[in-house]
N, C-alpha and C positions, 0 to 999 in steps of 0.2 A: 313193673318190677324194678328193683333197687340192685346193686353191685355186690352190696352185703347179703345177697338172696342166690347170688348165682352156685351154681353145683356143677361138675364136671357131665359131661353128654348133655348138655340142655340144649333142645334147638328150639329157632322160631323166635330167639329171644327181639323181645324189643325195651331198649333203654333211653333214658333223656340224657347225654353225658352232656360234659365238659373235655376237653384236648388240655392236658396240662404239658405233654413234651411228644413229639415227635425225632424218631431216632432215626440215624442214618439207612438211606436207602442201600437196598442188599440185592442180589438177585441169585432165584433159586431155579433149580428143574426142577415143577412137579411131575409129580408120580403121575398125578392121571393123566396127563397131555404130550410131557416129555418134555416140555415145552419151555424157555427160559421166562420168566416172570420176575417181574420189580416188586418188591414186599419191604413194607416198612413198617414194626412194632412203636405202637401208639399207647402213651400210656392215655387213658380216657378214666373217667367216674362221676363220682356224682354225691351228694352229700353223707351217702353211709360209706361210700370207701371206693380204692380205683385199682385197674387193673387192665394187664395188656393186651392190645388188640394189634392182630394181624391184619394190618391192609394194603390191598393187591392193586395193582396195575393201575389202570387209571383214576379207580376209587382214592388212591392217593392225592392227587392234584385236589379232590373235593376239600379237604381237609384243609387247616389254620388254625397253629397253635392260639388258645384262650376261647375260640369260640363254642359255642351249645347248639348240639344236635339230638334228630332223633336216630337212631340209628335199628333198622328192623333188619328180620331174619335170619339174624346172627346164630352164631351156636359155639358151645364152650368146647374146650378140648384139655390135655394136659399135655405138658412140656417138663422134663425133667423135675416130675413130680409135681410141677405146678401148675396152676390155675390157669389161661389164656384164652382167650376171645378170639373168631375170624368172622372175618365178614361173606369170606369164599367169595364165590361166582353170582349167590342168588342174595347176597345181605345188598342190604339202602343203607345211605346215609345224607341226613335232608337236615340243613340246618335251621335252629329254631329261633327265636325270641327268649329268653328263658335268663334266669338272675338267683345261680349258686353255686356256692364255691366245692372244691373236690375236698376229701376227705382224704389227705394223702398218707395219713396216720395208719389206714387200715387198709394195705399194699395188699387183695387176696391173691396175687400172682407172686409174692414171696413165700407165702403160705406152705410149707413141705404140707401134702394130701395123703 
């Protein structure tokens, strides 16, 4: 699957990204735990186009801007109309070998849906 493929409710996804900027760490309550958690929006893509990912807790530490992974189990959501990626509780993310650049032309997290 490609970034320019993704569609709002899509679960399961598995993608090859790129990390182009990682943004300041935040910390939220979820709803389902109550529980205070670190989340950091990841802009990530891949050569048709990029877009934000939500990542939690320790899965953060995995992460470094410029590097390529694979990332599974993911699933889309919307955010004030827009497109967004998480990796929740049960997504992977496993860094790869891999040699291409992000597509930042084609933002689908800025996209009004």
């Amino acid at each position: 699957m490609k970034v320019k493929e993704l569609k709002p409710a899509m679960k399961k996804i598995e993608l090859k990204i790129k990390v182009e900027e990682i943004a300041e760490l935040r910390e939220v309550v979820s709803k389902s735990d109550s529980l205070i958690h670190k989340v950091a929006d990841v802009l990530i893509g891949d050569e048709t186009g990029c877009i934000y990912l939500s990542v939690w807790d320790e899965q953060i530490m995995e992460i470094q801007k410029g590097k390529h992974y694979l990332i599974s189990n993911a699933y889309t959501t919307t955010y004030k109309s827009a497109l967004t990626m998480s990796l929740g509780k049960y997504g992977k993310i496993q860094e790869i070998e891999a040699n291409f650049e992000i597509n930042t032309s084609n933002n689908v997290s800025l996209k009004e849906l």
